[in-house]
C-alpha positions in Angstrom: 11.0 -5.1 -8.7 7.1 -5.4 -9.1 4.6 -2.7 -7.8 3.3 -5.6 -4.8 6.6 -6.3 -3.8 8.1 -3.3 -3.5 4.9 -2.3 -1.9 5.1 -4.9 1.1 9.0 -4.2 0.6 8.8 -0.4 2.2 6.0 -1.5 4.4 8.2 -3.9 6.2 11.1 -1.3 6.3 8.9 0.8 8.1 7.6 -1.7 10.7 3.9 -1.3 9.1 1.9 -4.0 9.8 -0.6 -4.5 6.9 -3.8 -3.6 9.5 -1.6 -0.1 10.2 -0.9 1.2 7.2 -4.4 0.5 5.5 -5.6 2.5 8.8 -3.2 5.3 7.9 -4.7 4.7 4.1 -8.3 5.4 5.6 -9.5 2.2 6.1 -11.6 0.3 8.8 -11.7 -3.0 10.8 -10.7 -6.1 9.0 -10.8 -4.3 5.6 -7.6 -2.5 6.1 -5.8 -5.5 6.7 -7.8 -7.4 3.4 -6.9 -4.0 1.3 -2.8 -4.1 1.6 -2.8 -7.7 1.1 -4.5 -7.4 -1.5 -2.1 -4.7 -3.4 0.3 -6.6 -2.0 -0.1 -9.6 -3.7 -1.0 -7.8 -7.2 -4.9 -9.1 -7.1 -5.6 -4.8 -7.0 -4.2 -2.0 -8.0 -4.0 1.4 -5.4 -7.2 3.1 -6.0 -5.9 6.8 -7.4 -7.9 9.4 -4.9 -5.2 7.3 -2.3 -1.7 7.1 -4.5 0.3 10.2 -3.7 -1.1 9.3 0.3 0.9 5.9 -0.6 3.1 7.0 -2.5 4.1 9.8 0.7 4.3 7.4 3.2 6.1 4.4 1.6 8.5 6.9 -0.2 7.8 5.2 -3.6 7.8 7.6 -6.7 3.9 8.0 -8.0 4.5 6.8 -11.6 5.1 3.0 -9.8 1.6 3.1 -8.6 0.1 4.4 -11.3 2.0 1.7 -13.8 
């Protein structure tokens, strides 16, 4: 499984909407929603300084994000 989809994968499994878990991530207003669709989709990658945060909540070993 890709990096996006396993990424919207656990989301969903976790009842996250996209808006909540870029909040959790750090992120603001309409940007938080914006940022996980775009990981989601594979158009960006998890910025680093936020991986292991991902990585924590989404159990998703570190070395996936990073790839």
């Amino acid at each position: 499984m890709k990096t996006p989809d396993l990424i919207r994968e656990r989301r969903l499994e976790r009842s996250f909407t996209q808006q909540r878990l870029g909040e959790i991530m750090g992120y603001t207003g309409n940007c938080a929603q914006v940022t996980v669709a775009t990981w989601e989709s594979g158009k960006s990658k998890v910025p680093r300084k936020k991986i292991k945060k991902l990585a924590e909540l989404l159990d998703i070993p570190v070395e996936l994000l990073i790839s």
